[in-house]
Predicted model as a PDB file, atoms N, CA, C, CB and O in Angstrom, pLDDT in the B-factor column:
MODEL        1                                                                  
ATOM      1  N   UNK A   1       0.827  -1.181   0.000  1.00 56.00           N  
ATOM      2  CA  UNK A   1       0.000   0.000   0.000  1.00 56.00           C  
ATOM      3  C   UNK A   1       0.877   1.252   0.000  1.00 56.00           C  
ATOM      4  CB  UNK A   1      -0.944  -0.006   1.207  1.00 56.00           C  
ATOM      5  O   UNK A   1       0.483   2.155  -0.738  1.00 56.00           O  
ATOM      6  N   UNK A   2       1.866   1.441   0.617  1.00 62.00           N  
ATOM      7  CA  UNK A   2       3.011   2.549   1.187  1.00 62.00           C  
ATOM      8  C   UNK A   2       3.295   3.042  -0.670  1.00 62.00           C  
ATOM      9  CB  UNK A   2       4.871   1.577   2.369  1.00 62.00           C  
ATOM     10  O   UNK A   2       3.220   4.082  -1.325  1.00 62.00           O  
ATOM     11  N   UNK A   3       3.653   1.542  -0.942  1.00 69.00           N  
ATOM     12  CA  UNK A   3       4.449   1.935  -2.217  1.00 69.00           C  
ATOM     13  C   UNK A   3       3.498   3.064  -3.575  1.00 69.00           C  
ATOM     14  CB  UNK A   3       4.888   0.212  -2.949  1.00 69.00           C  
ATOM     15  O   UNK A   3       3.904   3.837  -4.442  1.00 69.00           O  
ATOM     16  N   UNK A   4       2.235   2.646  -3.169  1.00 73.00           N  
ATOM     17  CA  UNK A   4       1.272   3.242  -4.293  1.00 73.00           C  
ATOM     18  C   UNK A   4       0.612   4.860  -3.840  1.00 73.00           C  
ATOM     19  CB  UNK A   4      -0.135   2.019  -4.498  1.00 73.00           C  
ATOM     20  O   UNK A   4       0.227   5.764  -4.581  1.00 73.00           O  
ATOM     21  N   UNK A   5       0.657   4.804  -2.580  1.00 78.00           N  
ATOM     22  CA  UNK A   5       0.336   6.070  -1.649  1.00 78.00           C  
ATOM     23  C   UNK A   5       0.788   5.991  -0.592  1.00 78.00           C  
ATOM     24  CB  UNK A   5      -0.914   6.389  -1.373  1.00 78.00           C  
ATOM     25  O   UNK A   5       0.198   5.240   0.184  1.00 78.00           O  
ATOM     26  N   UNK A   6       2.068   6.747  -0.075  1.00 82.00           N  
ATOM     27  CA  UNK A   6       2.581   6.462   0.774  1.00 82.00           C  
ATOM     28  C   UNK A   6       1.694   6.761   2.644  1.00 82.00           C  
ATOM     29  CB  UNK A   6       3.811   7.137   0.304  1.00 82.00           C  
ATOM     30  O   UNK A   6       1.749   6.064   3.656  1.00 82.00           O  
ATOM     31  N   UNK A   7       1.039   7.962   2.394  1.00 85.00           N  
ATOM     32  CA  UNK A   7      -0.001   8.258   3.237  1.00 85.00           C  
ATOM     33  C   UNK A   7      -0.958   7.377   3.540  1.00 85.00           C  
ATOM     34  CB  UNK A   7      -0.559   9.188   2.852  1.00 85.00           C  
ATOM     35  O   UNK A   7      -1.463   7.354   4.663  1.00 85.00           O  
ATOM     36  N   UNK A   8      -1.335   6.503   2.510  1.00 81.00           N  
ATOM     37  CA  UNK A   8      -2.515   5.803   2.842  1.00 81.00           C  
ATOM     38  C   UNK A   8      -2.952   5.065   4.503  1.00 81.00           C  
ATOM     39  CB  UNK A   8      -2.414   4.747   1.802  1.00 81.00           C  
ATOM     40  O   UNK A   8      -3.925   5.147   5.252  1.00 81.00           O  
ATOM     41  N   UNK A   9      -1.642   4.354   4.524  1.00 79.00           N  
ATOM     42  CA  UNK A   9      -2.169   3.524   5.748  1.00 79.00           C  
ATOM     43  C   UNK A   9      -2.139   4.589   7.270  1.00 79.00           C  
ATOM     44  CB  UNK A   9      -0.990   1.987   5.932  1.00 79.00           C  
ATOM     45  O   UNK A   9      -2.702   4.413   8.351  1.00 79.00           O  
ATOM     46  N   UNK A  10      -1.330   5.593   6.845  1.00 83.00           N  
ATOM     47  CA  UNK A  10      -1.788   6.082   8.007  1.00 83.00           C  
ATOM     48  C   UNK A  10      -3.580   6.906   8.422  1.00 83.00           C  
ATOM     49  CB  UNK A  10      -0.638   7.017   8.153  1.00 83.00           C  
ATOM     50  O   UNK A  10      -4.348   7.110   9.363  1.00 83.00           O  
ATOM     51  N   UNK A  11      -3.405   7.153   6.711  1.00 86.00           N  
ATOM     52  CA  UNK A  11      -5.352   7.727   6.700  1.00 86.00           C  
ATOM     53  C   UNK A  11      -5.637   7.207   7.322  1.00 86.00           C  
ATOM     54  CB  UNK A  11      -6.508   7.625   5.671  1.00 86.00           C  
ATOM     55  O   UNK A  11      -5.839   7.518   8.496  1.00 86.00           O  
ATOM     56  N   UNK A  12      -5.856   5.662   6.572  1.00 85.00           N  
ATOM     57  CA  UNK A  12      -6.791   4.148   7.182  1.00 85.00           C  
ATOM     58  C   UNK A  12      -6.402   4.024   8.808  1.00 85.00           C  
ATOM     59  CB  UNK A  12      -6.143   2.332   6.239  1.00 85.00           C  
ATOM     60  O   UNK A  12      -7.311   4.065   9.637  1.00 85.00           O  
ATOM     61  N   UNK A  13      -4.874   3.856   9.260  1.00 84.00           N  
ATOM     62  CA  UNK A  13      -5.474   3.159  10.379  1.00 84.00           C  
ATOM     63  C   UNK A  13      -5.429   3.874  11.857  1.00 84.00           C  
ATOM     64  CB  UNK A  13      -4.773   1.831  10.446  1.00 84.00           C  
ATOM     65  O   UNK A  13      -5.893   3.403  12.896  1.00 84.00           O  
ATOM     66  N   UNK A  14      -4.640   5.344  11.662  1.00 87.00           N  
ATOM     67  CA  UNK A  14      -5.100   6.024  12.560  1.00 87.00           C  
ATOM     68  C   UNK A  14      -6.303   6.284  13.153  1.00 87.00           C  
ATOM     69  CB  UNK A  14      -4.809   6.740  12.341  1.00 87.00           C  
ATOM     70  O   UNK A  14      -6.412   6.327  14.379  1.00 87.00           O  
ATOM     71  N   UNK A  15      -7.414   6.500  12.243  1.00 89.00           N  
ATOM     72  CA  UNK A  15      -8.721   6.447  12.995  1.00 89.00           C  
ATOM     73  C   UNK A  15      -9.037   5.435  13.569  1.00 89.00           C  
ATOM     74  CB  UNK A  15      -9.719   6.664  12.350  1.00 89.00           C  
ATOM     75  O   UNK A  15      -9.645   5.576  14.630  1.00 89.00           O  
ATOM     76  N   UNK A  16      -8.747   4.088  13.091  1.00 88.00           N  
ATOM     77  CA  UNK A  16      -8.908   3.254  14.181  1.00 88.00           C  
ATOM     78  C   UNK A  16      -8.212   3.324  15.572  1.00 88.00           C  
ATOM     79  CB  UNK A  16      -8.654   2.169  13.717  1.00 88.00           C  
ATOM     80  O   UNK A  16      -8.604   3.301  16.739  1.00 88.00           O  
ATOM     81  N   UNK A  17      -6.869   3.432  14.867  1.00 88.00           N  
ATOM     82  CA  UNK A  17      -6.356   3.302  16.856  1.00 88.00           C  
ATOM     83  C   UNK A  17      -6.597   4.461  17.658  1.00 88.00           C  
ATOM     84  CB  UNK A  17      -4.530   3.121  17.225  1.00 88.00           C  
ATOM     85  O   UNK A  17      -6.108   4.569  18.782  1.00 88.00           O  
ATOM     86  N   UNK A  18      -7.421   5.449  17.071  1.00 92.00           N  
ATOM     87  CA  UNK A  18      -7.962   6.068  17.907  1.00 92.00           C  
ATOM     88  C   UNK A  18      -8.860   5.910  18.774  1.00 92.00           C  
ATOM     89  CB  UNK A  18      -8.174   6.669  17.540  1.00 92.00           C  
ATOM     90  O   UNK A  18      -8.744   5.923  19.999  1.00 92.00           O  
ATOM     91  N   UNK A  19      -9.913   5.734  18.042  1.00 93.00           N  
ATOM     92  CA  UNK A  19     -11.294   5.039  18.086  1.00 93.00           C  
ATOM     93  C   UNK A  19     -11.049   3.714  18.954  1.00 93.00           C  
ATOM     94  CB  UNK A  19     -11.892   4.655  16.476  1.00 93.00           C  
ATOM     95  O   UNK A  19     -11.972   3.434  19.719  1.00 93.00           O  
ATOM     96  N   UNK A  20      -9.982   2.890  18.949  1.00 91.00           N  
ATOM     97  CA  UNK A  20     -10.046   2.029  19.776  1.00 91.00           C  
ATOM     98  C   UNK A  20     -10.772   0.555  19.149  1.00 91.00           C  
ATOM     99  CB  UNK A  20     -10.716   2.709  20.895  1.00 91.00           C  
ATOM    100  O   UNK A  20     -11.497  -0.147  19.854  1.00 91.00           O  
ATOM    101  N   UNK A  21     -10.487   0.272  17.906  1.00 89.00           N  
ATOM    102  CA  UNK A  21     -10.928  -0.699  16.764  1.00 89.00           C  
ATOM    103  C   UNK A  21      -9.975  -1.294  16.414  1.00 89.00           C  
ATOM    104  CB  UNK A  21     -11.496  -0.205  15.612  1.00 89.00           C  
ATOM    105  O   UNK A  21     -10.232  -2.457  16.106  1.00 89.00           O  
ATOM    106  N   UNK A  22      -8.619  -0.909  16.291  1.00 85.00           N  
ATOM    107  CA  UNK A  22      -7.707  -1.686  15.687  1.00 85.00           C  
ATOM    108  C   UNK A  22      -6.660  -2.002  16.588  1.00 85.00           C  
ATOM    109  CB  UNK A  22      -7.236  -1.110  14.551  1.00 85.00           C  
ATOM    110  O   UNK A  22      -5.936  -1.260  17.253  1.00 85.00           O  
ATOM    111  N   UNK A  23      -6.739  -3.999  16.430  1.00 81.00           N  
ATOM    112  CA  UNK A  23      -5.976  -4.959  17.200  1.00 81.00           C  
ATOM    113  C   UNK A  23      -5.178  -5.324  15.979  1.00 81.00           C  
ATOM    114  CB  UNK A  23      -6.820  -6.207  18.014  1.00 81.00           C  
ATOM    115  O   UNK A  23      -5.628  -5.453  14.841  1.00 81.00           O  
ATOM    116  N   UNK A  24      -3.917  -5.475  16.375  1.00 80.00           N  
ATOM    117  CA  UNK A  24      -2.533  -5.869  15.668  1.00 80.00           C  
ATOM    118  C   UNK A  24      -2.378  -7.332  16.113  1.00 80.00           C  
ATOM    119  CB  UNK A  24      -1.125  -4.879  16.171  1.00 80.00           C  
ATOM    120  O   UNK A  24      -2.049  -7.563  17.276  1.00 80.00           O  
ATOM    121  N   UNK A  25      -2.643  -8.522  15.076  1.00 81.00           N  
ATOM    122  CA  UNK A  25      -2.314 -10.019  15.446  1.00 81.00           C  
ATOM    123  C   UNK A  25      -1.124 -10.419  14.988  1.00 81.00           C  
ATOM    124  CB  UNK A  25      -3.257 -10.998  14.942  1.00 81.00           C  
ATOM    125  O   UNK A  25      -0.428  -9.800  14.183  1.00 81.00           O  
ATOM    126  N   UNK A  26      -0.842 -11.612  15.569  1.00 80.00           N  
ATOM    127  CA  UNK A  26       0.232 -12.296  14.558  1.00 80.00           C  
ATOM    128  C   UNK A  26      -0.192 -13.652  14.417  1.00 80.00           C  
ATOM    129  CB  UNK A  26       1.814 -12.291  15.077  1.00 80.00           C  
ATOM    130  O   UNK A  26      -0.739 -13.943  15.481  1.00 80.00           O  
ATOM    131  N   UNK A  27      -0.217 -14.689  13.588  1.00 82.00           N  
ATOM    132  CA  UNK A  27      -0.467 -15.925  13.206  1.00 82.00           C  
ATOM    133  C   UNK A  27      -1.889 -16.051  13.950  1.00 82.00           C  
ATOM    134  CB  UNK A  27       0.724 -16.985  13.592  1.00 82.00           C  
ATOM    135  O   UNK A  27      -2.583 -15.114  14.346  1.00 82.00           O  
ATOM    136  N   UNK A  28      -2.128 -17.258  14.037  1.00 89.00           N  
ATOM    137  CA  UNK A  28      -3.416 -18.015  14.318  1.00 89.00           C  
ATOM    138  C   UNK A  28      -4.081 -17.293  15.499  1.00 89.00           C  
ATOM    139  CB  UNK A  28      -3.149 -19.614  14.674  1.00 89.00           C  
ATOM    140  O   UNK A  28      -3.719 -17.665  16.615  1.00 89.00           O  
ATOM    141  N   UNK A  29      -5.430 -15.859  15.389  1.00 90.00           N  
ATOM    142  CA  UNK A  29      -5.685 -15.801  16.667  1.00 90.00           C  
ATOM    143  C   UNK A  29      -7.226 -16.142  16.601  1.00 90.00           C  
ATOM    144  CB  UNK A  29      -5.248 -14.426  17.325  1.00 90.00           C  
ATOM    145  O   UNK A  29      -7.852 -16.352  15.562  1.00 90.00           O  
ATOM    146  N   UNK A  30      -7.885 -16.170  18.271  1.00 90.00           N  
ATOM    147  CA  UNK A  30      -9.268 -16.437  18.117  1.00 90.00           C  
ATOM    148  C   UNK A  30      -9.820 -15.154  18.322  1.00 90.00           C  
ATOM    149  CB  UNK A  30      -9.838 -17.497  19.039  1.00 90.00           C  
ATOM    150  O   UNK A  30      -9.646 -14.436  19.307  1.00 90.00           O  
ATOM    151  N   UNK A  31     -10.822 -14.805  16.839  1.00 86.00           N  
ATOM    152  CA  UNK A  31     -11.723 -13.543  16.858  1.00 86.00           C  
ATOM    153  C   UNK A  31     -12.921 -13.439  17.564  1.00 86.00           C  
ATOM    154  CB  UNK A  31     -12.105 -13.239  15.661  1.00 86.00           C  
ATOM    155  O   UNK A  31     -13.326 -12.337  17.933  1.00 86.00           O  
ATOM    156  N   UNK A  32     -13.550 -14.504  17.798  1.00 85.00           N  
ATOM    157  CA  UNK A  32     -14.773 -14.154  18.552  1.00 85.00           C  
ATOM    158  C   UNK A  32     -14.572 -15.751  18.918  1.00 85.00           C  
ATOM    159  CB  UNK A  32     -16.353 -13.439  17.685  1.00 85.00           C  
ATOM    160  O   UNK A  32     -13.562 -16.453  18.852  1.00 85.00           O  
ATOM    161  N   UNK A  33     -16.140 -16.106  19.397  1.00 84.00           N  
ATOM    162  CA  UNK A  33     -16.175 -17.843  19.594  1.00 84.00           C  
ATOM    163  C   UNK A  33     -16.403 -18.166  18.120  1.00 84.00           C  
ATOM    164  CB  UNK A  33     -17.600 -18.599  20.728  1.00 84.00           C  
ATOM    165  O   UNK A  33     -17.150 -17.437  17.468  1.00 84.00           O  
ATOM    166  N   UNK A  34     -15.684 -19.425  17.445  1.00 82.00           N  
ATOM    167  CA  UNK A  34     -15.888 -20.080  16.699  1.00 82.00           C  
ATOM    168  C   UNK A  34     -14.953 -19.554  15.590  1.00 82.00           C  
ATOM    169  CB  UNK A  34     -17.162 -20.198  16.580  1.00 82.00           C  
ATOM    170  O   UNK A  34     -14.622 -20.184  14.585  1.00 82.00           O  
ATOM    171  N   UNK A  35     -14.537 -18.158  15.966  1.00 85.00           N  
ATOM    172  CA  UNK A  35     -14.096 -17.494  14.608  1.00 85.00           C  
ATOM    173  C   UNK A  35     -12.651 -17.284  14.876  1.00 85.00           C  
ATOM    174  CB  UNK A  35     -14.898 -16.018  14.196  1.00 85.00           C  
ATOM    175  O   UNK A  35     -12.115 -16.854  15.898  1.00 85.00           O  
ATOM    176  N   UNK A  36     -11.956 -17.803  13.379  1.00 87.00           N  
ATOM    177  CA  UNK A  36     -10.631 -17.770  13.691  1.00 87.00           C  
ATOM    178  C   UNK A  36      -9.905 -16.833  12.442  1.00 87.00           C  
ATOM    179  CB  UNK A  36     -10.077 -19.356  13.834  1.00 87.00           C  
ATOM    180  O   UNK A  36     -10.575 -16.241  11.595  1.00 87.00           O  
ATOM    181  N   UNK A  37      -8.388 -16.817  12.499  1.00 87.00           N  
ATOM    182  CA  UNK A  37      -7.872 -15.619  11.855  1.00 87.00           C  
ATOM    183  C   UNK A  37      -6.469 -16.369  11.909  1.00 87.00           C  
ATOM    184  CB  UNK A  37      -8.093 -13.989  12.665  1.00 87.00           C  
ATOM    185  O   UNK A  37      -5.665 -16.474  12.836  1.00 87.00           O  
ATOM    186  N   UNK A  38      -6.440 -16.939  10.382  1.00 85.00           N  
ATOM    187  CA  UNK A  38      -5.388 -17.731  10.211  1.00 85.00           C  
ATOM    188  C   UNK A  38      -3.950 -17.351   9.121  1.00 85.00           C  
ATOM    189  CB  UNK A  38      -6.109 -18.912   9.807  1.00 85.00           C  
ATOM    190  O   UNK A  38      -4.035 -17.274   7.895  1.00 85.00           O  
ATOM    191  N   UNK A  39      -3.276 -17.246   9.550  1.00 80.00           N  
ATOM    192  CA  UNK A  39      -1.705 -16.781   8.759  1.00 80.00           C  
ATOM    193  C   UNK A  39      -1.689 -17.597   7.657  1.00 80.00           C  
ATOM    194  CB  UNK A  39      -0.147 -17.078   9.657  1.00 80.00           C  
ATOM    195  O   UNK A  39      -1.743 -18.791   7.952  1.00 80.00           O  
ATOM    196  N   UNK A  40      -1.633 -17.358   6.516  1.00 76.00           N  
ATOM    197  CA  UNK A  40      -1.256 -18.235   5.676  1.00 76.00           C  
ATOM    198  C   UNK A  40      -0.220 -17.405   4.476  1.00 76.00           C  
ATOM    199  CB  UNK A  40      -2.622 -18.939   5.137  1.00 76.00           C  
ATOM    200  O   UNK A  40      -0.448 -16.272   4.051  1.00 76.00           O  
ATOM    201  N   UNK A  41       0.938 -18.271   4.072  1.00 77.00           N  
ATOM    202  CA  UNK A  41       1.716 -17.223   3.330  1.00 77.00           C  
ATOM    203  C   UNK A  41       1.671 -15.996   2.473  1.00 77.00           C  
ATOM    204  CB  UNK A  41       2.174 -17.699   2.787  1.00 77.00           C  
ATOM    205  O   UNK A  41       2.493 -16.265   1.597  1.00 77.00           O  
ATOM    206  N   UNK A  42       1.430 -15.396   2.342  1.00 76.00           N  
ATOM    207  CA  UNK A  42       1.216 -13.785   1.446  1.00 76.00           C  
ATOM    208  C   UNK A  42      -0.454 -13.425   2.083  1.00 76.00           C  
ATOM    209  CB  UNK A  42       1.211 -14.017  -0.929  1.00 76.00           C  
ATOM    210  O   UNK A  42      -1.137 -12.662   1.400  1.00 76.00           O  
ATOM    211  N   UNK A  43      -0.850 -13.800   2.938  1.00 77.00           N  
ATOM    212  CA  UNK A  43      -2.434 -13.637   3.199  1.00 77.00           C  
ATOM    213  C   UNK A  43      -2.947 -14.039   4.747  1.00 77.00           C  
ATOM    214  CB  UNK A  43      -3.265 -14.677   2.091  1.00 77.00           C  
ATOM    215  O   UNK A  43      -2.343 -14.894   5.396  1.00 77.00           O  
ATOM    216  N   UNK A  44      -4.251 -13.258   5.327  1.00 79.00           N  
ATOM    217  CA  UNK A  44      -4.725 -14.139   6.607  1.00 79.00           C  
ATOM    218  C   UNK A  44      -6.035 -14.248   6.064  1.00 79.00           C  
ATOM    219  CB  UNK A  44      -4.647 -13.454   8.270  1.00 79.00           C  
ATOM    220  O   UNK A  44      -6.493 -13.674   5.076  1.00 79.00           O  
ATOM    221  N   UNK A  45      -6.547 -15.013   6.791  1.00 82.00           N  
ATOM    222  CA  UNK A  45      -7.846 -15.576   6.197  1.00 82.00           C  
ATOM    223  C   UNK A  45      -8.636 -15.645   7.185  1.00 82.00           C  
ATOM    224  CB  UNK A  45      -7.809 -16.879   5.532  1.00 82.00           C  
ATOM    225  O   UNK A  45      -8.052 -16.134   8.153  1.00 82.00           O  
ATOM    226  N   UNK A  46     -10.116 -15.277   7.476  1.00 82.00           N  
ATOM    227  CA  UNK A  46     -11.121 -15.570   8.509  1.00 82.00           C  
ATOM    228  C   UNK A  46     -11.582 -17.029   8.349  1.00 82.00           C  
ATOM    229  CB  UNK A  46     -12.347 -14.577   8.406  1.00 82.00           C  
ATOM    230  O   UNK A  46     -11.752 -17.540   7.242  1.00 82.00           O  
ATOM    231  N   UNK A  47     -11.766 -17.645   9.462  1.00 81.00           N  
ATOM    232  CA  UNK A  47     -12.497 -18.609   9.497  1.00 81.00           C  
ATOM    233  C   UNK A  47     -13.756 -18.925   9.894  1.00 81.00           C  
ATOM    234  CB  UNK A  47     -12.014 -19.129   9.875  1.00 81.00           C  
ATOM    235  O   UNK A  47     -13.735 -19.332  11.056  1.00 81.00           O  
ATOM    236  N   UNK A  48     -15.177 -18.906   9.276  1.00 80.00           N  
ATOM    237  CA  UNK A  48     -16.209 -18.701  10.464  1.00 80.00           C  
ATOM    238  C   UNK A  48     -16.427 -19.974  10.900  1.00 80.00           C  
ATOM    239  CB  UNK A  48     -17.610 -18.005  10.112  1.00 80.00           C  
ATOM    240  O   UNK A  48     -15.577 -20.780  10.521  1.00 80.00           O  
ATOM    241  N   UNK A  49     -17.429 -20.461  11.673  1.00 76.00           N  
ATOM    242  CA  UNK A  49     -18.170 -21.765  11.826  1.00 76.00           C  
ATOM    243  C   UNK A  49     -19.567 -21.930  10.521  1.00 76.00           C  
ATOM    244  CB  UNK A  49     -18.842 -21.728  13.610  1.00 76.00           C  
ATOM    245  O   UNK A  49     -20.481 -21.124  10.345  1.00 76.00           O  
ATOM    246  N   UNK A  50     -19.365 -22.980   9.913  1.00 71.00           N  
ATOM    247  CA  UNK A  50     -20.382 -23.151   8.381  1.00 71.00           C  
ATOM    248  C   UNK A  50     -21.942 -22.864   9.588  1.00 71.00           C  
ATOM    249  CB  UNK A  50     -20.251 -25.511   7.183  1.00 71.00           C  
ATOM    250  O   UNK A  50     -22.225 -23.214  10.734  1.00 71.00           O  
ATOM    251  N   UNK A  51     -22.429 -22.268   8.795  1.00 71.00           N  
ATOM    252  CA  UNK A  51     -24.145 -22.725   8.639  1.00 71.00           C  
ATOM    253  C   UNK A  51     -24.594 -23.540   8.931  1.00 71.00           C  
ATOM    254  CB  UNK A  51     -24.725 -22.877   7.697  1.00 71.00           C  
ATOM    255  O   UNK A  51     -23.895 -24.347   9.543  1.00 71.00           O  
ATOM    256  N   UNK A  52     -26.250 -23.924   8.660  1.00 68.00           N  
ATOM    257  CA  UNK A  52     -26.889 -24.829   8.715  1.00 68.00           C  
ATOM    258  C   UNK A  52     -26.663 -25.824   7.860  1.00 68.00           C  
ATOM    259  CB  UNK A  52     -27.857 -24.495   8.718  1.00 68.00           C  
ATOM    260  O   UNK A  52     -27.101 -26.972   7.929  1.00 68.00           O  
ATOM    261  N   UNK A  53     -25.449 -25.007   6.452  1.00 64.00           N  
ATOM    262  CA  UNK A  53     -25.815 -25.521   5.346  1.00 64.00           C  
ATOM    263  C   UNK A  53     -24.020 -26.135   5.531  1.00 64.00           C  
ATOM    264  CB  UNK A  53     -26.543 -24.364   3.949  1.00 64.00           C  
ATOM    265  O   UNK A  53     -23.744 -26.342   4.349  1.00 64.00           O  
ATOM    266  N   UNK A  54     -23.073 -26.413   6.136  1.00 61.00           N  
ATOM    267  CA  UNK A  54     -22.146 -26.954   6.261  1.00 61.00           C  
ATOM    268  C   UNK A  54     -21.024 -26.527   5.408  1.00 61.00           C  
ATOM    269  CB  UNK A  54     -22.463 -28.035   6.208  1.00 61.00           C  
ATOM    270  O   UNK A  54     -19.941 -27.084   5.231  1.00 61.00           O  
ATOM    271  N   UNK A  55     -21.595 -25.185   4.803  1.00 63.00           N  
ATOM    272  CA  UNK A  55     -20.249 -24.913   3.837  1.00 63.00           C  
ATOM    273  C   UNK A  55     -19.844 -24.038   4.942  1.00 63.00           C  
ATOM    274  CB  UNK A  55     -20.371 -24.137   2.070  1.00 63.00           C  
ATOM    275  O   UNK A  55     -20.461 -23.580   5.904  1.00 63.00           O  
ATOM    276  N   UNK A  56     -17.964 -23.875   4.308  1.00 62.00           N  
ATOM    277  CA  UNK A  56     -17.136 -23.154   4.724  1.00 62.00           C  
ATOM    278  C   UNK A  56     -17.259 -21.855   4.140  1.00 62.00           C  
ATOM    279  CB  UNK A  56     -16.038 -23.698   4.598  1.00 62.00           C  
ATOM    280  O   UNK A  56     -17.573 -21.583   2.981  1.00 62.00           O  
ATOM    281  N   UNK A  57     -16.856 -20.772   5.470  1.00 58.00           N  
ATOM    282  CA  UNK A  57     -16.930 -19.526   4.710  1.00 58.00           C  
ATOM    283  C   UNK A  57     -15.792 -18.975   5.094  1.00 58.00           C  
ATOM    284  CB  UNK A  57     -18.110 -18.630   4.920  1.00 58.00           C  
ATOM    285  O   UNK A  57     -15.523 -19.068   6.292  1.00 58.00           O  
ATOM    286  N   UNK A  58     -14.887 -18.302   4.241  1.00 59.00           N  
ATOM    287  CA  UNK A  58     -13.412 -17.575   4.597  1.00 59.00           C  
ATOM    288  C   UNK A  58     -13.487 -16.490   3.775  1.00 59.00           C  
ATOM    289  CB  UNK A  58     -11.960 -18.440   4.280  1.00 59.00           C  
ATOM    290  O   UNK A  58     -14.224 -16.267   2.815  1.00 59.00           O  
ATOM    291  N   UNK A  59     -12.362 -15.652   4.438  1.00 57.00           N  
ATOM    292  CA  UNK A  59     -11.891 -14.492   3.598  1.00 57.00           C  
ATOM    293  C   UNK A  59     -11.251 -13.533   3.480  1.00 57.00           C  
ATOM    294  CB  UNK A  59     -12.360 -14.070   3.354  1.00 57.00           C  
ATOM    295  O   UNK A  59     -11.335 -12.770   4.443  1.00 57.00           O  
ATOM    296  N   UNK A  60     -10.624 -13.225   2.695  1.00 55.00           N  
ATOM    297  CA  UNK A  60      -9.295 -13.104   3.049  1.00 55.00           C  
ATOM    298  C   UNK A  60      -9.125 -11.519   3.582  1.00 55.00           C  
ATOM    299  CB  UNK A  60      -8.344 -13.514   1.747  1.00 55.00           C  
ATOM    300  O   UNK A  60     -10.057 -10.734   3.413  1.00 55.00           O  
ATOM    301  N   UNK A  61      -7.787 -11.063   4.284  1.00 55.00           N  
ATOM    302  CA  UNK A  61      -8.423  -9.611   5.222  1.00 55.00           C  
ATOM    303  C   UNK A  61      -7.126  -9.088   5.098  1.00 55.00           C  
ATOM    304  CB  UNK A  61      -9.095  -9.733   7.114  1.00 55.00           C  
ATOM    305  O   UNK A  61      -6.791  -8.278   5.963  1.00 55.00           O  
ATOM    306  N   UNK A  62      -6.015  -9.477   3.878  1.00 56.00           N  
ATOM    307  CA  UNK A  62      -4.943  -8.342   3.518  1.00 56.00           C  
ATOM    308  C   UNK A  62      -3.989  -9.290   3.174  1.00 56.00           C  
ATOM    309  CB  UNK A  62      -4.423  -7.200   4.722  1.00 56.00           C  
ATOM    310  O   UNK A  62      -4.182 -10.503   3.257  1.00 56.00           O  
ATOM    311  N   UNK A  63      -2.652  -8.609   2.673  1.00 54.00           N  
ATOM    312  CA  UNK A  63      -1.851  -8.899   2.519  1.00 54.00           C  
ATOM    313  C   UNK A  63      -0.679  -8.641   3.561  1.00 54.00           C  
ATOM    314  CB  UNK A  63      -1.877  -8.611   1.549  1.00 54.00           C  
ATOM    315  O   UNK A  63      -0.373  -7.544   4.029  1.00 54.00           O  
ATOM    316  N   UNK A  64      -0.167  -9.693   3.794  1.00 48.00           N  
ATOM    317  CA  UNK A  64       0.855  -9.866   5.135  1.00 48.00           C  
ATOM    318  C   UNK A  64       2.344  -9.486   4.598  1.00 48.00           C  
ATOM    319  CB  UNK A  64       0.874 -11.652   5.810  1.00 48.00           C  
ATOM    320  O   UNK A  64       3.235 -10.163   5.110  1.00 48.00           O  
ATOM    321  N   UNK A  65       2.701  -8.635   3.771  1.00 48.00           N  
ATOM    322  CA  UNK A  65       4.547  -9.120   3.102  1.00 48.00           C  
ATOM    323  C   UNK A  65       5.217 -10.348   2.707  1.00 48.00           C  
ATOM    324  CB  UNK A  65       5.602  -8.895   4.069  1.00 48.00           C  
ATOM    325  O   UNK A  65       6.287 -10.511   2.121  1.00 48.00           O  
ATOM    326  N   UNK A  66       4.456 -11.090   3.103  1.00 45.00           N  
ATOM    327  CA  UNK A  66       5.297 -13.020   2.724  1.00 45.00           C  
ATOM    328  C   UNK A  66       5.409 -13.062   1.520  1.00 45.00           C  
ATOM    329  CB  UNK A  66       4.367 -14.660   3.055  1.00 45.00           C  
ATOM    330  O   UNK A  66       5.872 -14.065   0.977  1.00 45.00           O  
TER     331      UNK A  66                                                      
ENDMDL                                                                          
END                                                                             
């Protein structure tokens, strides 16, 4: 992001750590019950618990540098 606008991430994430919204993880953490937040190389990925209907739902929530 830096490289394309160097300002950007501070736009974005100052208001959060103001506001009191933005948690800094590293690898595998637990987001709520059931919900997880998994490291995977160049990416992290949400994990929810499936539905009624047993599918998996993920997605992906940035790019990590890997």
């Amino acid at each position: 992001m830096e490289l394309f606008h160097p300002a950007l991430p501070a736009r974005l994430l100052t208001p959060l750590r103001a506001a009191g919204r933005l948690r800094v993880v590293e690898g595998e953490t637990s987001l709520a019950p059931g919900v997880r937040l998994l490291h995977t190389p160049g990416h992290q990925s949400v994990l929810v618990p499936p539905p009624s209907t047993g599918r998996r739902v993920d997605h992906e929530v940035g790019g990590n540098g890997d």
